[in-house]
N, C-alpha and C positions, 0 to 999 in steps of 0.2 A: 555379892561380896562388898565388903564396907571402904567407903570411900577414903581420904585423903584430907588432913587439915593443914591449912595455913594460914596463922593468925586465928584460929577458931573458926575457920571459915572451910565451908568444905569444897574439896579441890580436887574431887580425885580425876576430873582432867586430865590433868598434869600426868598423870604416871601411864593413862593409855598412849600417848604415840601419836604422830601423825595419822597413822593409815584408820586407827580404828577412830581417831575422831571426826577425821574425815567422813565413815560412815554414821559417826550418827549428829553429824552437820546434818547429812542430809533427812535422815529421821526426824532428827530437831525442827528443822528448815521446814519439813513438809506437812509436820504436826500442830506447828506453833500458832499458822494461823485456819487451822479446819480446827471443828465445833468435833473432837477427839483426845485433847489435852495431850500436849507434849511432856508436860511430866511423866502421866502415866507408861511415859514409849520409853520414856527414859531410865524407866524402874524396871520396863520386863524386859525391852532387847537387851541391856548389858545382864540380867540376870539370864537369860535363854541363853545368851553366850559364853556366860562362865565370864565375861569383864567385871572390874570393880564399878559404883555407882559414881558416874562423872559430877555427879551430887549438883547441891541448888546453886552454886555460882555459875556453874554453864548454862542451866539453864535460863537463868537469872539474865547474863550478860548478853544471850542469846535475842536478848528482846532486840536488841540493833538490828540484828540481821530481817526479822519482822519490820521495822520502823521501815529501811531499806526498803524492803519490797513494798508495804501500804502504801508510801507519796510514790512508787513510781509506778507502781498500776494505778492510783488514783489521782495523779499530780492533776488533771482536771478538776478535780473537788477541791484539793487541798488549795491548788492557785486560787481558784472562784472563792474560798473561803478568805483567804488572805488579801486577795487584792479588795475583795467586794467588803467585808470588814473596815480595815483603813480608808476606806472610800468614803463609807458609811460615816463613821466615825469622824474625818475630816467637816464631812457633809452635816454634823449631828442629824444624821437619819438614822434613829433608832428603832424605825421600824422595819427599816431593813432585812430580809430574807438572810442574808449571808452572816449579818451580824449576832441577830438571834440564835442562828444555829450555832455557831462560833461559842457565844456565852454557855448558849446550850450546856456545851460539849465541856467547855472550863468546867461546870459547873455541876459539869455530873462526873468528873472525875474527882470532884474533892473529894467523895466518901471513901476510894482506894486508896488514895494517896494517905488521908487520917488512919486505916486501920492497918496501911503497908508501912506506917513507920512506928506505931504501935507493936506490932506483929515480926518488926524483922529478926530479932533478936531470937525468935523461937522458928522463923523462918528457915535465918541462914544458918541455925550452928549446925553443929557437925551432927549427926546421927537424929537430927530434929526428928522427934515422936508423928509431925505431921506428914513425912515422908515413909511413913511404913506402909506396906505392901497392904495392910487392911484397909488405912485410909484411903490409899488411893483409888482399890478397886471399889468401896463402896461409895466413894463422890462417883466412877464412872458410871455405876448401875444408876444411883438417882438421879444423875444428871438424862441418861438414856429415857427415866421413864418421864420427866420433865418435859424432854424435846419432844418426848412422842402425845404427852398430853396437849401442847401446845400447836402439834400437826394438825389433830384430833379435833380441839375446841375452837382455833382462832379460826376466822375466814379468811385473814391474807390481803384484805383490798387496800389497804391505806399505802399512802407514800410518805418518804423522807420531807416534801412539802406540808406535812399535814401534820406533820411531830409540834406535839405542844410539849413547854417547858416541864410538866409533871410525867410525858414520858419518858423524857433524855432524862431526869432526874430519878426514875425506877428501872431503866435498863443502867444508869450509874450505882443503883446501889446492888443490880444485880450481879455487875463488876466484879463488887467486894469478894464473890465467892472465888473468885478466881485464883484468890490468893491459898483457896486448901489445895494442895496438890492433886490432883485428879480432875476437879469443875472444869479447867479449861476457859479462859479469858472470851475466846470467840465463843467458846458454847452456852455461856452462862450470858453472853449482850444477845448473841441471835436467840437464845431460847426466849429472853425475855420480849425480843422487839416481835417474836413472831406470837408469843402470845399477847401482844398486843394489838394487832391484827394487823403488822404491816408487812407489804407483800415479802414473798420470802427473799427476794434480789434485792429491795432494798432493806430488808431487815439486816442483812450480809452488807451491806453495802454502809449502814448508820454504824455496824457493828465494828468497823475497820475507822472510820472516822472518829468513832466514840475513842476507840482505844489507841490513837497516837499519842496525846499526853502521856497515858500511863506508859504506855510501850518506852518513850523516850526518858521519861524520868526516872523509870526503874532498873533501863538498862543505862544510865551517865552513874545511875547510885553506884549499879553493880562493880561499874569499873572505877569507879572510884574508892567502893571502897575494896576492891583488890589492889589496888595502889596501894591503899593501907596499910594492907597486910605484906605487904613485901613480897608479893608474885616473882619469882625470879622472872628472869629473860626467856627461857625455855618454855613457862607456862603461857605466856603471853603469845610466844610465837605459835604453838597449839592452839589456841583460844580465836588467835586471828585464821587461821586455817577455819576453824569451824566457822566463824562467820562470814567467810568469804562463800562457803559450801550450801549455809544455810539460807543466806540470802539470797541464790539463785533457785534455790527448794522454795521456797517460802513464796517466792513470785510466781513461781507453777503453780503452789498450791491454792495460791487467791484466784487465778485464771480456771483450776478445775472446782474448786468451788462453787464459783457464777454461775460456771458452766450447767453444773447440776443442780442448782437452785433454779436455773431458769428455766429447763424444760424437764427435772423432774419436780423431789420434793427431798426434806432432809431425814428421810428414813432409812437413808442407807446409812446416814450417822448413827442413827438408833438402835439398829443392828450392830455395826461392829460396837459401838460402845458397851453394848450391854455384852456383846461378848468378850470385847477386851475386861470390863470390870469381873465377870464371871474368869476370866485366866487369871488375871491379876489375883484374887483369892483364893484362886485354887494352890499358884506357886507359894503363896503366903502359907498354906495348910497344910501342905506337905513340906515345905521348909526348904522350895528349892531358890529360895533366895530370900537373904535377910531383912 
């Protein structure tokens, strides 16, 4: 069902309710950060359901509740980053471990941030052509047969200590895909750090540190610019519901993650992806959602 505009901006949020955004807080929340894309969850369950499409601002704003969860499953990294940076930096030790990684990470999120502000205007509007049900299901097939190439071809031994500046800067441009609906943010940085050959916990682990810039400036844009747009009071109090929902999903979600990276491998992503991409086209083909 077709979503909801305000200000050109799509909204259809607003018109589901407490209870059902509540439910897909938690979808949101649980998808956002496994290598599964949460868009895609976001285009089949309200269409399985018969809902309208809570469209790209929820999911958009959604990135808070992600930020949320990364610093405080990772607040170890994230402090060691910060404190060991300013340190460094005080100290001019710029050869610094903490500091390097630090720039790293700026530095491999420029190329999101250039084609996310490029890109929004076809991003966010209402019925944007890159949220149709074909796009989405075929980023999940390709993105499934990627992950499973990169299970397949890499060996997995390197660590986050051993990252040189030209791989944060090609798992950063591998970022960019994230912005089609369907790649998926976490899917497109672990596809890339694992075909890189670093092990799979920390490929998961570079992949959540990579993406807090993006996470945090995408979701201040989001809400900023529904400020813009004159979100009433109603939509706001919905919107915070679901981040409050998704941000306690999204902390489960990075703990079964690890969980599964550490003592299996990421082929249970490969599987459901390529089955979610194969439903996602099928509802597209029979026309059981727009």
């Amino acid at each position: 069902m077709p979503g909801v505009c305000t200000g050109n901006m799509d909204t259809g949020f607003i018109g589901l309710g407490y209870a059902k955004v509540t439910f897909l807080g938690i979808v949101q929340g649980t998808t956002e950060l496994l290598p599964i894309s949460s868009t895609a969850h976001m285009r089949v369950v309200p269409a399985l359901l018969g809902w309208s499409d809570p469209g790209s601002a929820f999911s958009a704003a959604m990135q808070l509740a992600a930020l949320f969860a990364v610093v405080s499953y990772f607040w170890r990294d994230v402090r060691s980053l910060a404190v060991g940076s300013a340190t460094a930096i005080a100290g001019r030790d710029f050869a610094n471990r903490d500091l390097r990684l630090s720039l790293g990470i700026v530095l491999a999120t420029m190329p999101i941030i250039v084609a996310g502000i490029a890109l929004a205007p076809l991003l966010n509007a209402c019925s944007s052509p890159l949220r149709s049900l074909n796009v989405v299901g075929a980023a999940c097939l390709v993105m499934a047969a990627l992950l499973a190439g990169a299970e397949l071809l890499a060996r997995h031994t390197r660590t986050l200590e051993q990252a040189r500046l030209h791989d944060m800067l090609l798992i950063g441009l591998a970022q960019v895909g994230a912005l089609i609906p369907g790649v998926s943010r976490s899917g497109s940085t672990l596809t890339a750090a694992l075909g890189l050959g670093f092990k799979r916990e920390e490929a998961a682990r570079f992949s959540f540190l990579l993406g807090l810039p993006a996470i945090t400036l995408a979701g201040i844009k989001e809400l900023w610019a529904l400020h813009q747009a004159h979100l009433p009071f109603h939509g706001w109090a919905v919107l915070g519901v679901g981040l409050l929902v998704a941000s306690l999903s999204a902390y489960a979600a990075i703990w079964a993650l690890m969980r599964i990276l550490e003592r299996m491998s990421a082929w249970p992503f490969v599987a459901y992806r390529g089955f979610l991409g194969a439903l996602i086209l099928l509802l597209g083909a029979t026309g059981r959602a727009a």
